[in-house]
C-alpha positions in Angstrom: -80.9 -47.5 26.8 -81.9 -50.2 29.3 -85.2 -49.9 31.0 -85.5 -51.3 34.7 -88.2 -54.4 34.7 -90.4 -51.9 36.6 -90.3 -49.2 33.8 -94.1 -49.2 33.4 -95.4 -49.2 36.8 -93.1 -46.4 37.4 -93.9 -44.3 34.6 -98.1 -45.2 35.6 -97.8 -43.7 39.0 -96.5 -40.5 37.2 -92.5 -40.5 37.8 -90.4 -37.9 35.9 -88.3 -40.8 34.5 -84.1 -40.4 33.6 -81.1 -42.0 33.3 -79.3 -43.4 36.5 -76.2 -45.9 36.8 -77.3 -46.7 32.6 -81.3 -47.8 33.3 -84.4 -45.4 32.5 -85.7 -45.3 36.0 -87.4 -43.5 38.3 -85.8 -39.9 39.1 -88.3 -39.0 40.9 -92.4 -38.8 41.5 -93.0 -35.0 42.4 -91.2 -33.0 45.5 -88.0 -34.9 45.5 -87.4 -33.1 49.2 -90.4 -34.9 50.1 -89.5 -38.2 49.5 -85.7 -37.5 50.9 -87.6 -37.2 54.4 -89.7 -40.2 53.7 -86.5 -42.0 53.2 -85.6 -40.9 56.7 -88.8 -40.9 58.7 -91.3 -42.9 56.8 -91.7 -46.2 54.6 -90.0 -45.4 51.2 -89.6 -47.8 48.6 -87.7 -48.1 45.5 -86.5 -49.6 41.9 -83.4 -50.9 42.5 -83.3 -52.2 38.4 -79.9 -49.8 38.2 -78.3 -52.7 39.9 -76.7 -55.9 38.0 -76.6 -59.2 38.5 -73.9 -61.9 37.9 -73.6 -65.7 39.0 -70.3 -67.5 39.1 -70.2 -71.0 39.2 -67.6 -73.7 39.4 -65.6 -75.6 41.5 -62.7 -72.8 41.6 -65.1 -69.6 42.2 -64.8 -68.9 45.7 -60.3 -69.4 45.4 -60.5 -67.4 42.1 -63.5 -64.7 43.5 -61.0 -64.3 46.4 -57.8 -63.4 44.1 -60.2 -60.9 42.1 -61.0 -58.6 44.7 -60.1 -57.1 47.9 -62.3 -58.4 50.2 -62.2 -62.0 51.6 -64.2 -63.5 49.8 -62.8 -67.8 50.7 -64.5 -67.5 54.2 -67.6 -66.0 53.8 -70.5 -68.3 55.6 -73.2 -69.1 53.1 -76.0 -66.7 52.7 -73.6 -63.6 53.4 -71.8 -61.0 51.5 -69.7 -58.3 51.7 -68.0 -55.1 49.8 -65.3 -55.7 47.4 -63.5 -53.3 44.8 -61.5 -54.9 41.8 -57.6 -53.2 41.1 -55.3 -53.6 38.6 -51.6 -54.4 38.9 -50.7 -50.7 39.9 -53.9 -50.9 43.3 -56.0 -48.1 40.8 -59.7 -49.1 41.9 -61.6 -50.3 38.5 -64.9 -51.6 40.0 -66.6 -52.0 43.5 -68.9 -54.3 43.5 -71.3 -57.4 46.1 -70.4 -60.4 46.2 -72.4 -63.0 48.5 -72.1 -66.9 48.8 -75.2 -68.6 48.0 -74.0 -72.0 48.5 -73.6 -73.3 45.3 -73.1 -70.0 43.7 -71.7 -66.9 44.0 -73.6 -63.5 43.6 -72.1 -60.6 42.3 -73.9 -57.2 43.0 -73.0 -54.0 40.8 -74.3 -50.9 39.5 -76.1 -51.8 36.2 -73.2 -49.3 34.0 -70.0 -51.4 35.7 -71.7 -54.6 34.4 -70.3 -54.8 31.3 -66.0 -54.0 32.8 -66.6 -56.1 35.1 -67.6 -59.3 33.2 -64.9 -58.2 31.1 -62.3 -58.7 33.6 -63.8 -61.6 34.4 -63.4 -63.1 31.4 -60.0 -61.8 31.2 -58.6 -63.5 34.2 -60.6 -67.0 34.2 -57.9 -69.1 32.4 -57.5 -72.9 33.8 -59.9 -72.2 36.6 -63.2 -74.2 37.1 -65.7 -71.0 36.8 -68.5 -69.9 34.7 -69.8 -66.3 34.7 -73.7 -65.7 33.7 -75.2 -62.4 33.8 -78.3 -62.6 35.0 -79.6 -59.2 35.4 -82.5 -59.4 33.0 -84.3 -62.4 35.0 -83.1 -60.8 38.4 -84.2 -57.6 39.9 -84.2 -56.0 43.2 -86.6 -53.4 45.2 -85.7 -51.7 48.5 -87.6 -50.6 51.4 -86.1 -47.7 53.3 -86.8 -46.0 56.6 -87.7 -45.6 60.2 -91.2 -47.8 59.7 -89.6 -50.1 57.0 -89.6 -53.3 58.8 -93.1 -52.7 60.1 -94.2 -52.5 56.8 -92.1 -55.5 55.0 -93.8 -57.6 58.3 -97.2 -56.8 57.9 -96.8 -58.4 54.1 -96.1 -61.4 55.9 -92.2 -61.6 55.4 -90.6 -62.6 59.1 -87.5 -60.6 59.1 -85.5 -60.5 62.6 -84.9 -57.4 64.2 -81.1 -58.7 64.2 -81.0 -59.7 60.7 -77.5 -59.0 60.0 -76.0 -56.5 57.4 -75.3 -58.2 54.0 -76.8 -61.6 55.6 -79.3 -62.9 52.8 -82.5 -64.6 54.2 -84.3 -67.2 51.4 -88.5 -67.1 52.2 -91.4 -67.3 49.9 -94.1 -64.1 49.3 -97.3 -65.0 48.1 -96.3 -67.7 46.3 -93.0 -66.0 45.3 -89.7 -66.7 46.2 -87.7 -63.8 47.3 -84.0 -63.2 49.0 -83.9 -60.6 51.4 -80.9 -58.8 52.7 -80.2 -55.4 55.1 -77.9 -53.4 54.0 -74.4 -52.3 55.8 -75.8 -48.7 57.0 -75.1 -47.2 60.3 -77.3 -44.5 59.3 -80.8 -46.3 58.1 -82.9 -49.0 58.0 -82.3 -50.5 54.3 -83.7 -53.8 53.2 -83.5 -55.2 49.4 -85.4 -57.5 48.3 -84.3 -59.7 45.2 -86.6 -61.6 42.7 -87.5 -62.9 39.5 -88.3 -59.6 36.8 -91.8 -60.6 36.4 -93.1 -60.5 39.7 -91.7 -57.1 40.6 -94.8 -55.3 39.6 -97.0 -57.4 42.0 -94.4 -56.9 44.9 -94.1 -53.0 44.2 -98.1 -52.7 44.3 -98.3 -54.8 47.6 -96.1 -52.2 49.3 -97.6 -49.3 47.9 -101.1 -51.2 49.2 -99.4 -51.0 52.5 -98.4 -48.0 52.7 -94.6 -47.6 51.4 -94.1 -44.4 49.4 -92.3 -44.3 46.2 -89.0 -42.6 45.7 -86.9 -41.8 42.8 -83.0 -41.2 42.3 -82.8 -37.9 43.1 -83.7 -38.2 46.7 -81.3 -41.0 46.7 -78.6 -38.9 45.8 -79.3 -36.7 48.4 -79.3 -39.3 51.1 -76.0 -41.1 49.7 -74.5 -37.8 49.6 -75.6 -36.6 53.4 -74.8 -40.3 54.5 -71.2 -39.6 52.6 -71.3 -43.0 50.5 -69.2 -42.6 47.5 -70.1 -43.9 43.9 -68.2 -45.5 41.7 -67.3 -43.7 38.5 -68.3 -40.1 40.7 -66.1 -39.7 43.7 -64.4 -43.1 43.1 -62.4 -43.5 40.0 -59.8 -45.4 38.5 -57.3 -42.3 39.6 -57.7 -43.3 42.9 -55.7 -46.6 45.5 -58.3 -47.9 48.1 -57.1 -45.9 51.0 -57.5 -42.7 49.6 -61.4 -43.6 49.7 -61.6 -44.5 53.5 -63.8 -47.5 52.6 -61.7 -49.9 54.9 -64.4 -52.3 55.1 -63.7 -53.0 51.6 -60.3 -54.2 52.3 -59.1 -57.4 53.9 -55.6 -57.5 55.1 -54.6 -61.7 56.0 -56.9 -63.3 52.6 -53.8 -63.8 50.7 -53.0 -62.5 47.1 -54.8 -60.8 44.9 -54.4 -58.5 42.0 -53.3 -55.0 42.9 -52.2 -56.2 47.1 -48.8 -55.1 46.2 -49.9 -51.4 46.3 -52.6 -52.0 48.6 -49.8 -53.2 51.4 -47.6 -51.0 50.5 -49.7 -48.0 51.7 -50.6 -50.1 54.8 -47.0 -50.5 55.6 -46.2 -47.1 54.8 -49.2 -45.6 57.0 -50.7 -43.0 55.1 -52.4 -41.3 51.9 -51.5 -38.1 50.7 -55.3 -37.2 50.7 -58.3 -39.0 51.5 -61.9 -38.6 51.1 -64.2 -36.3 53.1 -67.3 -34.0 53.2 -67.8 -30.6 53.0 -70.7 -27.8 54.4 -70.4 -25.2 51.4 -72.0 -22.2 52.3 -73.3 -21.3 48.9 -74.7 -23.3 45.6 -73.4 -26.7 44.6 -70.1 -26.2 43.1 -69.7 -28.4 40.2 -68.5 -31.7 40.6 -64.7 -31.5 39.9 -64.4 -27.9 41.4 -61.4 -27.1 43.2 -61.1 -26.8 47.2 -58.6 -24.1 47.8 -56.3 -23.3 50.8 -54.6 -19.6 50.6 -55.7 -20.1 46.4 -53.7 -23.3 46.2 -55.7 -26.2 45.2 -55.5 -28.7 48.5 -58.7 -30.5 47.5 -61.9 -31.2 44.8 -65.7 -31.5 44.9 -66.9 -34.6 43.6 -70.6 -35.2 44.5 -72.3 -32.0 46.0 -76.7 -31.1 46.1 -78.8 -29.2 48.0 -80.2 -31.1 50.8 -83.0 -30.3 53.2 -81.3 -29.9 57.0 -83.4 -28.8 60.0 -86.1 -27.0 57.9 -83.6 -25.4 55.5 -81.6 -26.4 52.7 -77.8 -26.5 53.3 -75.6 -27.6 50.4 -73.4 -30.6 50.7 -70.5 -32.3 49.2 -68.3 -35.0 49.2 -64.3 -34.9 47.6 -61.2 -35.3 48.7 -59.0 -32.9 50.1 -54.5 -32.7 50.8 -54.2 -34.4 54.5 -52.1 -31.2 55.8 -56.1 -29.2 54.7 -58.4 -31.8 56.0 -59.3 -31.6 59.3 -62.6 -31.4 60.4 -63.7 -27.4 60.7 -61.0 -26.1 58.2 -62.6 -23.5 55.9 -61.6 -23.7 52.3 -62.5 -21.7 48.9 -64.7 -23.5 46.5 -65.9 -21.4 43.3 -65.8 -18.4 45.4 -67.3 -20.0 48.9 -66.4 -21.2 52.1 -66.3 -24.6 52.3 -66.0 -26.2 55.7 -64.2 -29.5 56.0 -67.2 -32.1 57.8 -66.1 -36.1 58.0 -69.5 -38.0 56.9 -72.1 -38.6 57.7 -73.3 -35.1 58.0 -75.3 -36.0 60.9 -78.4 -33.0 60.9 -79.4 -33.9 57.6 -80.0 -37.3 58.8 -82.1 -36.6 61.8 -85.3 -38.0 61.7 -88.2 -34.9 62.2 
């Protein structure tokens, strides 16, 4: 299996390494509850080696980028990106994925397993068009700094980020001799920055932060944070079972951009003005159920679990989950039957587990 490019300093500060999105990264580097509430409160940082890199070039990327995906990606000012998920013909979401103009390139962004699908349908649609793909991922890693006293920390290393920086807005400046992107990341709910540069001088940027003061986190208090924040993964709680609109990620979609594969269906819906069931959150009042369990109305299956962890809330920990459940079921406050509990129906984010103590 892949190792991130920060394997070794990771496993040297004592992480309990593992599997996540196909690296060996960190999971996590003691009391994962801990570091969940630095993510909130403090200065956390974190290996962000789980995530891919790909460069298209070519005179016909940003026309043939646009007809890939469902964002618009043609008018996107330079330096800024947005979210995107790739269909095929019948609108069944097969990716999501970055993608950010860079002036004479375009960036792709995507979790380091979807890598490999992704250049594939790549590869499978560039026919006459001016474009060449390069995966990059191995000279180009990222590391994110998370949290209420983030930006006080990334300033006092000398970077001069703008309170204002815009979400998915990538600002070019040079570290210690290093050249670095920097980009916030679309959250209404924290204070995310990534920072992207070359493999090798990772290590040196992860020590400076610890030297200032940024604790290291690992995957599993990530997970509980994208769960209580009610992001969905891809290849989790997003699948290639389900259309865009069942996932409520609207700012993925871009209605006037034009054509691309799998608009059809996407329109369609639109036109029609509704799912059958979309996805939600849950307050289970018991253990996590298993991903996949069953959310039951009067024992009739109306809905399914498909991310769900104990998370610390207010002192306690409270279990939440993310799935989807049958329209007529899901409004917020109806209780539902999941592997023998009550499951309360809660639209993300579930706002006390973000609260900053």
């Amino acid at each position: 299996m892949d190792r991130t490019p920060l394997y070794d300093r990771l496993t040297s500060a004592g992480a309990r390494m593992g599997e996540y999105c196909g690296v060996e990264t960190a999971l996590a580097f003691g009391d994962a509850k801990a570091e969940y509430q630095t993510l909130l409160s403090g200065c956390a940082v974190y290996d962000l080696g789980w995530r891919a890199k790909i460069v298209l070039t070519g005179d016909d990327r940003m026309r043939w980028a646009n007809g890939m995906v469902t964002n618009n990606v043609r008018d996107l000012a330079e330096g800024c990106g947005n979210y995107s998920f790739m269909l095929n013909a019948q609108g069944r979401i097969q990716a999501d994925l970055y993608v950010y103009n860079m002036g004479d390139h375009l960036m792709v962004d995507t979790e380091w397993w979807q890598k490999s699908k992704v250049l594939e349908l790549f590869d499978k649609f560039i026919i006459m068009d001016d474009v060449a793909v390069a995966d990059i991922s191995g000279q180009l890693t990222a590391v994110a700094v998370q949290g209420q006293k983030a930006l006080a920390k990334l300033r006092a290393l000398g970077l001069t980020i703008a309170d204002d920086l815009e979400p998915l807005k990538v600002e070019r400046m040079v570290w210690s001799g290093v050249g670095i992107s920097v980009t916030r990341m679309a959250s209404n709910v924290s204070q995310t920055y990534e920072i992207w540069l070359a493999a090798e001088n990772a290590p040196k940027l992860w020590d400076a932060l610890i030297a200032a003061g940024a604790k290291p986190v690992g995957t599993d208090a990530l997970e509980m944070f994208r769960v209580a924040a009610g992001v969905p993964r891809y290849g989790v709680d997003i699948t290639e079972k389900h259309i865009p609109q069942e996932t409520e990620q609207l700012h993925a979609l871009h209605f006037a951009k034009g054509c691309y594969l799998g608009q059809e269906i996407v329109e369609r819906v639109r036109s029609r003005g509704a799912v059958n069931r979309h996805f939600t959150g849950f307050k289970v009042d018991g253990p996590a159920p298993n991903n996949g369990a069953e959310a039951q109305a009067e024992g009739k299956k109306v809905g399914e679990i498909t991310s769900a962890l104990r998370v610390p809330v207010n002192g306690h920990d409270e279990t939440l989950a993310l799935g989807y459940v049958r329209n007529e079921s899901g409004a917020p406050g109806t209780k539902l039957q999941v592997e023998g509990s009550e499951a309360e129906v809660q639209e993300p984010p579930f706002k006390e587990a973000l609260k900053v103590g």
